[in-house]
Steps between C-alpha positions, in 0.01 A plus 500: 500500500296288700586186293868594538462505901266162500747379316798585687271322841502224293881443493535572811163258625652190651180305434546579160816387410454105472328310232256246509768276345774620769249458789420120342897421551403576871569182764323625804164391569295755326605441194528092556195407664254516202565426085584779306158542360423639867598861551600499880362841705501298828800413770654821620778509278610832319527461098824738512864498461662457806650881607845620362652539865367180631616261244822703533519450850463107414684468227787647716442324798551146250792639308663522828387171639272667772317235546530358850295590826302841584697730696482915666198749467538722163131281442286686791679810491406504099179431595499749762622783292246476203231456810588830571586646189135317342232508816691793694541230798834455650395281791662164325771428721735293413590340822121364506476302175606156477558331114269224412472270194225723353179662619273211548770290672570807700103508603507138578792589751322815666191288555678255658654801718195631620223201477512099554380226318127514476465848576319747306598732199285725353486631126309719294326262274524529188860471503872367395428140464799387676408627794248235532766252439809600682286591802362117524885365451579702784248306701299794576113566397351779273231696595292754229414841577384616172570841328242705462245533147759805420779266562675662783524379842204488707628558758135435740535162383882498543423595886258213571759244278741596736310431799425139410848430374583571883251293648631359812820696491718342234705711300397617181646676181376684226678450155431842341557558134613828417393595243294233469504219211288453292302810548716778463455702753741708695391531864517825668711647792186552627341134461838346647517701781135393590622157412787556793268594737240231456806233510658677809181497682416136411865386632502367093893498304489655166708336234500728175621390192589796238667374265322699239561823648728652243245387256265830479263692221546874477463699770432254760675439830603174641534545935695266634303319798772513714530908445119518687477568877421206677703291304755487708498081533415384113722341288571606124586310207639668183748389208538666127374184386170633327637847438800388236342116399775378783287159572784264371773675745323465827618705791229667770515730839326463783530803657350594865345791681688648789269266752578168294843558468555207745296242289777517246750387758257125408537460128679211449839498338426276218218772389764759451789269376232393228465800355676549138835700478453551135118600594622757777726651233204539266255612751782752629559631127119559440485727802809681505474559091203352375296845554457590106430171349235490797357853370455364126348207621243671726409715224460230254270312737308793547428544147390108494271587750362762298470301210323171662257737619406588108579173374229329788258844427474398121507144524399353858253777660371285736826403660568681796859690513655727775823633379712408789757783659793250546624119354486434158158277513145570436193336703260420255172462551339273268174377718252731280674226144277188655836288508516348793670515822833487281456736172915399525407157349306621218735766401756233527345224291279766258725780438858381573581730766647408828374675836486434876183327598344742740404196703831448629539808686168456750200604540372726323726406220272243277335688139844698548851465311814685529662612220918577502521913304895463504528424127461687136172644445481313201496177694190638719362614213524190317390339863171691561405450124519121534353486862207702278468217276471237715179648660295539189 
């Protein structure tokens, strides 16, 4: 019986219903970036079939040459509805969100609502590596405060970051990640609300971008930031881009608390007129209907957790592995191998795998890599047993 039920998760397992050979015919930049010796467990794209109701919603939208500008609201009231329906919130109103290109475009555009150029924004390092770079396009300066050696917020250090980001008065903004990438980790109602207070106190803007937040293991909770008290001024970002593998059809909200609802009235038009119609109407889709391929992928990913934490037991002991309780990627800790400040390179070159150089994403990030779990476990079986190899 239980092979008849493991089988019968297998059918249903969107991350197991694509070949290799299917997933080679790929065009997007996971699958074109390296030869095909490479197998690619890096860039956070989903090795999946795109959902049954989105590519209907597409498909439609092209059949009846739907192609033309962005228009109405069914995008943040979807998004509203599975907010409450998913993290029991049903603060999202849809008079404070404002449609941007995608989420890091839409951060770019709430910095530039709440800071100048030159002025401070703070991360917690190691993180998204874009941040780094969209921040200094913006004309605006990064500033560290570290997570802590359990890879939460520290939020001692996050106080006195704050503090010096305000030196002299200028405005400041902290670019929260939530949950954060590349650890993992899902921050607490708890932890955000002390995050609120410190920023209210310090006169600093928070800026959270959570656009993994339907992305979550078993019995964890994602809080949205702007559901804390104290939050009343922060700025969200959230799309179904990571959730249903939506990276190609961009669309993004930035959605306000009730005290920033006035900032919104300041995104430029061309932000919004930018953003995709055909990506609205997939985004849209994913929320409103999306809800059961969501579930099978969840539980797929949290068997892949399960099973790089055997795989890494029986062949790389000494690397370091958190299962985290949301994304699909794994922080790897690879420091104790004696590779380097980028164990990405040797992997890369000695085993044939593709990773994320944990360099990129800060400090704290070099003798790390980040590996992408949204594909078949044969893949990160076949993965871990080469990045085995090329350590002997």
């Amino acid at each position: 019986m239980s092979g008849v039920l493991s089988g019968a998760r297998d059918a249903i397992n969107p991350l197991r219903q694509l070949t290799l050979d299917q997933l080679r015919q790929r065009t997007s930049l996971k699958w074109r970036e390296y030869p095909d010796d490479v197998l690619p467990l890096w860039v956070a794209e989903m090795d999946v079939p795109l959902a049954e109701p989105v590519a209907r919603a597409i498909t439609d939208a092209v059949a009846r040459g739907d192609t033309g500008y962005t228009a109405g609201t069914a995008y943040p009231r979807a998004l509203a509805e599975f907010a409450r329906r998913r993290w029991g919130w049903d603060g999202l109103a849809v008079e404070r969100t404002a449609l941007v290109p995608d989420v890091m475009h839409g951060v770019v555009e709430a910095l530039r609502l709440v800071t100048g150029p030159g002025d401070a924004v703070v991360v917690n390092c190691p993180v998204y590596p874009p941040f780094y770079e969209f921040v200094a396009h913006a004309g605006r300066r990064i500033v560290e405060a570290p997570l802590g050696e359990d890879l939460r917020i520290d939020l001692d250090a996050l106080e006195e970051v704050f503090r010096r980001a305000r030196t002299g008065g200028r405005p400041a903004a902290y670019l929260l990640c939530s949950p954060h990438n590349p650890t993992g980790v899902i921050h607490t109602a708890d932890e955000l609300a002390a995050v609120a207070d410190l920023a209210g106190r310090h006169g600093v803007r928070v800026v959270a971008d959570e656009i993994h937040a339907p992305v979550v293991a078993g019995g964890a909770r994602f809080t949205p930031y702007l559901s804390v008290p104290g939050a009343e001024n922060g700025l969200s970002l959230m799309s179904a881009s990571k959730g249903w593998n939506l990276a190609g059809l961009r669309g993004g909200l930035l959605i306000a608390g009730p005290a920033a609802a006035g900032d919104l009235a300041r995104v430029p038009f061309e932000a919004s007129v930018s953003t995709s119609h055909l990506g609205v109407i997939a985004h849209t889709a994913a929320f409103c209907d999306g809800g059961e391929w969501l579930d099978a992928v969840l539980t797929g990913l949290d068997d892949n957790r399960r099973l790089l934490a055997a795989l890494l037991a029986e062949h790389l002991p000494a690397v370091g592995y958190h299962p985290g309780q949301a994304t699909y990627l794994a922080w790897l800790d690879c420091r104790a191998l004696g590779l380097g400040d980028d164990p990405a390179a040797v992997f890369l070159d000695r085993g044939r795998v593709a990773l994320n150089s944990g360099s990129a994403f800060g400090t704290g990030g070099d003798g790390h890599v980040r590996l992408n779990l949204a594909t078949a476990p044969e893949l990160i079986t076949e993965a871990v047993r080469r990045m085995a190899a090329a350590v002997v």
